[in-house]
C-alpha positions, 0 to 999 in steps of 0.5 A: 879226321877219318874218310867217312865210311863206303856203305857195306856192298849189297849181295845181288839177289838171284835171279829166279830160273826162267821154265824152259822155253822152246829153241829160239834161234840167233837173232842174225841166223832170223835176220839171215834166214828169216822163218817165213816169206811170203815170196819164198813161199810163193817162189819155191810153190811155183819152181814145184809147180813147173818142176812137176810139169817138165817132169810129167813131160819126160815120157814124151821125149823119148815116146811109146814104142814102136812095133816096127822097131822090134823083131819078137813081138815079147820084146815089143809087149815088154817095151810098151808095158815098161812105158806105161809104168813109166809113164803112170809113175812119173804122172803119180809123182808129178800129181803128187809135187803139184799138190804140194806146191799149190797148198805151200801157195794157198798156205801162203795167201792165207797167212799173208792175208791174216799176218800181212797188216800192211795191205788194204782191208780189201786186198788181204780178204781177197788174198784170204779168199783166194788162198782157201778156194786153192786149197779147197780145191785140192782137198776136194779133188779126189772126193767123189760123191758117186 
């Protein structure tokens, strides 16, 4: 007798070409990295935050010119002008870090209140609130009616 026959081996079909999707990163890069954190968030609004403060700060260390210190009134004129740039640009700059930091803030109540599911009703409409007043407040901060 012979060995009963194998069945004939089936060709797979192929697969279809899936469209291409936007870049997806690695798994272990997600769970190293994570894409966002209401912490991190939080942190980073606030390290801004203090940042902008200390460096609003700098004129102050060494301090506005003194008249006595200089001979030629010119040289006095220059110091005093130099100072007030500083310290405007220096202000600009800090104001503008501050800004950032409070919407990276208000940006993190807002999608911790609507993705955070783990939180009391109460709590996450709350945080809501919150995170809209903050940037309401910065975005109105330089609007003038008048």
């Amino acid at each position: 007798m012979q060995p009963v026959p194998s069945p004939p081996a089936v060709a797979q079909q192929p697969q279809p070409m899936q469209p291409m999707a936007a870049y997806q990163p690695q798994p272990k890069f997600l769970e190293k990295y994570g894409t966002y954190s209401f912490p991190r968030w939080l942190l980073v609004g606030v390290i801004l935050v203090v940042f902008a403060s200390v460096l609003n700060q700098i004129p102050n260390i060494t301090g506005e010119p003194i008249a006595s210190d200089y001979d030629d009134l010119e040289k006095y004129g220059d110091a005093a002008s130099s100072y007030s740039s500083l310290v405007g640009t220096l202000g600009a700059f800090a104001a503008m870090m501050q800004s950032v930091a409070l919407g990276m803030i208000g940006y993190a109540f807002i999608r911790e209140g609507y993705d955070g599911n783990a939180h009391h009703t109460a709590l996450r409409i709350s945080v809501i609130i919150g995170g809209v007043l903050m940037i309401t407040n910065l975005a109105s901060s330089s609007i003038s009616l008048f």
